[in-house]
N, C-alpha and C positions, 0 to 999 in steps of 0.2 A: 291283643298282647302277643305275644312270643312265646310258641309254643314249647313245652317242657321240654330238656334235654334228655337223651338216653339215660338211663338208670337211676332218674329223678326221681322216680315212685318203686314204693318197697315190692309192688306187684310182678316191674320190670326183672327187678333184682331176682326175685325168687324162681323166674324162669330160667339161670344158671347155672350153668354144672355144680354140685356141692363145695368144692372146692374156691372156684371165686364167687358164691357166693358168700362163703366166709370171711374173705377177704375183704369184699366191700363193706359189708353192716361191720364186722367185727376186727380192722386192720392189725390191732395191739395182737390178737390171738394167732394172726397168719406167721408173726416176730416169733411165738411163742419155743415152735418145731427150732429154732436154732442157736436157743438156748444152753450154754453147757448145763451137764447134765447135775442136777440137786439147787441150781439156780431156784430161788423162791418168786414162783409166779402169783403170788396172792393180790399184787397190786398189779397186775394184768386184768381181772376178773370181777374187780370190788363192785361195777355198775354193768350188767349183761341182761337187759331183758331178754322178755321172749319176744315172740311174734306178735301174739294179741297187744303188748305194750308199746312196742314198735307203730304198729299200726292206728293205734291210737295217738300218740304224738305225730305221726304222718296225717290224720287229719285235722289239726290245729292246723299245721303249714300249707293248708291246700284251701282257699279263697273259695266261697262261692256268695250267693247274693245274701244269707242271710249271716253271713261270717267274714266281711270283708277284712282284707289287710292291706293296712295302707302306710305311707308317709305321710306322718303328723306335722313336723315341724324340723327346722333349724336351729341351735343354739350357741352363742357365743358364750353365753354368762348363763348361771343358775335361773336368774329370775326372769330370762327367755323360755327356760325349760316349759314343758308342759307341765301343767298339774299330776304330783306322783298319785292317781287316781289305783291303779291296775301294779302288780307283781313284775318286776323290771328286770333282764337281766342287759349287761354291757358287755361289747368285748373292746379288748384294748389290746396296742402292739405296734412293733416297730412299723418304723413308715416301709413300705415293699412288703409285708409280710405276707400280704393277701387278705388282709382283713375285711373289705369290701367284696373282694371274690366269692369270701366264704359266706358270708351274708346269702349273697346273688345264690350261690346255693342251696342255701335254707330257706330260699324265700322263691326254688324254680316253678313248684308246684302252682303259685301265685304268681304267672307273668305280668299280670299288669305293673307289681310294683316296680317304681324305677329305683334301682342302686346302683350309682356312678361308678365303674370300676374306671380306673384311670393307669396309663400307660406310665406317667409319673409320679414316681413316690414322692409321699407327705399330698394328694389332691384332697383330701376330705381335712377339712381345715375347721370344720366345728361339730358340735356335735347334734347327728341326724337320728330322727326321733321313727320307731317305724309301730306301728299299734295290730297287734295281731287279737282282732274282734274285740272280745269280752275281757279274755285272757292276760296276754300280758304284753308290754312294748320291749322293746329291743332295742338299743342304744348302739352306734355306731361311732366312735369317738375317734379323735385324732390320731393321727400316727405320731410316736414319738422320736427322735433322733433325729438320724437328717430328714430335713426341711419339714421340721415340727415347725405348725403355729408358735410366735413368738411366746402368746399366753397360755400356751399348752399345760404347764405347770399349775399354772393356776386356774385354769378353768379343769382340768382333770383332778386337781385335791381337792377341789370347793365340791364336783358331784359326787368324786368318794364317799368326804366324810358328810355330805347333807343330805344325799338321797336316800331316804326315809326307805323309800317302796324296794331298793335295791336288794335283788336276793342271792346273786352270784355276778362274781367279774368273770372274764373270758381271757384270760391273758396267752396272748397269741405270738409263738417262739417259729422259726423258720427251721423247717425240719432237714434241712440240708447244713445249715450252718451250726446251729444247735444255741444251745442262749449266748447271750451276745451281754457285753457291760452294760450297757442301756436297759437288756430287759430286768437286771439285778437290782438296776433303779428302782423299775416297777415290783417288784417282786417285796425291794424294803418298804414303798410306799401300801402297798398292800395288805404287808405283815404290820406297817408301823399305827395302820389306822384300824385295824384288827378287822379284815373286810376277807369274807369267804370268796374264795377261787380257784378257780382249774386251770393248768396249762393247756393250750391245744398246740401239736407239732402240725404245721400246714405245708402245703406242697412235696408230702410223701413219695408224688409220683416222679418226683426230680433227683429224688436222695437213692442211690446202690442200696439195699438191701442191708448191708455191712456200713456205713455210713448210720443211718438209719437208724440201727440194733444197738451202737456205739451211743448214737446222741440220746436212744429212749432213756438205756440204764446208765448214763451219766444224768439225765434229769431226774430219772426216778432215787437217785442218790440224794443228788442236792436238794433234793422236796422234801426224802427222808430229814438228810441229817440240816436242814435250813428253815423249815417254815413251818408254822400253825397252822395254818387258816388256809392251805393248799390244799386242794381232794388228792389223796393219794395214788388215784389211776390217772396217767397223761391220756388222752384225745388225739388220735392221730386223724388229720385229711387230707383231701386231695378234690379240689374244687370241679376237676378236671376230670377225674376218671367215678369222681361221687363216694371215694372210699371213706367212713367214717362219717358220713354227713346225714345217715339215716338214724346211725346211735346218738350224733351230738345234736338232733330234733329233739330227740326221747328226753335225752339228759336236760335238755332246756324247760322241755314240757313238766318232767318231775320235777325243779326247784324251783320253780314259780308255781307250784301246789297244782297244777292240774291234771296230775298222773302220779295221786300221793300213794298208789300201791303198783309195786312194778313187780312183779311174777319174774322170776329167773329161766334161762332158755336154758 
């Protein structure tokens, strides 16, 4: 397989100056210094482990012979799906968002598995099944918008409201552009089926700083004053530079129950 990339593992990270190493586990906290000042940072901070919790959802993501993590299966329809056997979560989002990148990321630790990143938006046209051991699978689903699957609608409402094992969506917003009408779709579909979910803003390391800061507290608005069923702290990444991708391990590891106590850093 293909050996990890730079600051893949929490070990790499921790030999950093203090400064970026806050930056990469904790992006939303680096935003925090330029904030005006009586700004209420409470949904900056809602999910923060420590280290020992960190490190523990880092070895979920890290393959060895008695922990395999693999590509299960392909799915057009439900009853392609695999058996909801294990604690599931999905991430969904516009086609280009990066949503196959961020995967590849969460899954560096384990280079055997293959995850198609494609140079053309809308390539993942069904939905890709990945089994992380005992634990739980990971669903990779279509991009929506341009050059969705024709049956994108309907094969993404049928696994909303049928999957049983499902314990959190992923719904994935391009952090340079900020939500887009298409993800508003997704956002009713996921309020409308009463189905829990997080935004993640991806591609951080593309967006100015001021860009950025703009699109977090305009989502953290719309979450407030728009949705139920949305966690109230946004997810920021960057597939690229690893920022954010060692806290949204942790966060995955906690809602599928295998990290149901997280210690605060």
């Amino acid at each position: 397989g293909r050996a990890s990339p730079p600051l893949a593992a929490l070990s790499q990270v921790l030999r950093l100056e203090r400064s970026r190493r806050t930056g990469i586990v904790f992006p939303l906290q680096k935003l925090e210094r330029y904030l005006a000042p009586g700004t209420d940072t409470a949904r900056f901070r809602l999910f923060q482990p420590g280290l020992a919790a960190l490190q523990r959802a880092e070895a979920l993501f890290r393959s060895d012979r008695g922990h395999p993590i693999d590509y299960v299966s392909s799915a057009v329809r439900m009853d392609h799906a695999p058996p909801p056997a294990l604690p599931e979560v999905c991430f969904i989002g516009r086609s280009n968002v990066g949503k196959s990148s961020l995967i590849r990321a969460l899954f560096s630790l384990a280079p055997e598995v293959e995850v198609r990143v494609s140079k053309t938006p809308g390539h993942t046209k069904k939905m890709n099944f990945f089994k992380v051991g005992k634990y739980f699978t990971l669903v990779d689903m279509p991009g929506y918008g341009y050059r969705a699957p024709q049956d994108f609608v309907e094969m993404v409402e049928a696994y909303l409201q049928e999957r049983r094992n499902l314990k959190r969506t992923f719904l994935l917003v391009d952090g340079v552009v900020g939500l887009q009408k298409t993800d508003n779709i997704a956002v009713e579909m996921l309020e409308e089926f009463g189905i829990p979910y997080v935004m993640v803003l991806t591609k951080i390391d593309r967006a100015s700083r001021g860009v950025l800061l703009k699109n977090v507290l305009e989502i953290q608005e719309f979450v407030k004053e728009n949705t139920q069923g949305c966690f109230p702290q946004l997810f920021l990444v960057s597939s690229v530079e690893f920022s954010g991708v060692h806290l949204l391990r942790c966060f995955v590891a906690h809602v599928t129950g295998n990290l149901p106590t997280v210690e605060v850093s």
